[in-house]
N, C-alpha and C positions, 0 to 999 in steps of 0.2 A: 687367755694369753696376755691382755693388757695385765689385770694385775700382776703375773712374772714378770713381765718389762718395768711395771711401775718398782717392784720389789729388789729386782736386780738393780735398777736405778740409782734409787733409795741408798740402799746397801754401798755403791758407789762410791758416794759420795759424803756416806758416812767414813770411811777409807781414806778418802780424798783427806777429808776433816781433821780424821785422825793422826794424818801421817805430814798436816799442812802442805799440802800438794795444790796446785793450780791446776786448770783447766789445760794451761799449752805447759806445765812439766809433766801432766801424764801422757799429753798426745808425746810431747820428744819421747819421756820413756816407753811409750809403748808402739813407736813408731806411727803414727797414725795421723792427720793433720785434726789442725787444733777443731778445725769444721765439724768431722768428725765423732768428735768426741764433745764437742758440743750438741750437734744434735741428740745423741743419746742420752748426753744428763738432762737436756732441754725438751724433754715430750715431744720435739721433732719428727725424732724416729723411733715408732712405738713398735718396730719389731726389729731389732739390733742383728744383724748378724753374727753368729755364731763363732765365728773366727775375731770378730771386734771387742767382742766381752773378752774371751779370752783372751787378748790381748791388753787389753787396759786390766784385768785381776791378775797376770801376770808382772803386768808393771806394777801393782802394790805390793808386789811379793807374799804373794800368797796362794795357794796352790786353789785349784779347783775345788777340791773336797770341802778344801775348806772355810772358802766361799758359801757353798749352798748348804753346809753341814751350820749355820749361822740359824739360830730359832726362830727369827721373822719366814723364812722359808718352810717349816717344818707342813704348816696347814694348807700348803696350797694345791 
């Protein structure tokens, strides 16, 4: 389970990177506080709630599939 948490992370904030996103514009866009979503890029919180990811890969605009359909995920 850690490394999906580490992987989905990861992935995050490759996103984040990508799109020059900060920490408190993806909590505004994903409704969630900046705390939040710090603990989860921050190994805080090693088992994220299910409704929380979805909410922060919703705010990068991009749908689920296409999130874990990404080839860091393929082996795990």
């Amino acid at each position: 389970m850690q490394l999906l948490s580490n992987t989905i992370r990861d992935h995050i904030k490759e996103l984040m990177q990508q799109q020059n996103l900060t920490v408190s514009e993806l909590a505004r866009r994903s409704e969630l506080t900046q705390s939040t979503v710090d603990s989860v890029l921050h190994t805080q919180n090693t088992n994220p709630r299910i409704d929380t990811i979805h909410k922060m890969i919703k705010a990068l605009n991009i749908s689920i599939p296409e999130f874990f359909n990404h080839p860091k995920f393929k082996d795990l």
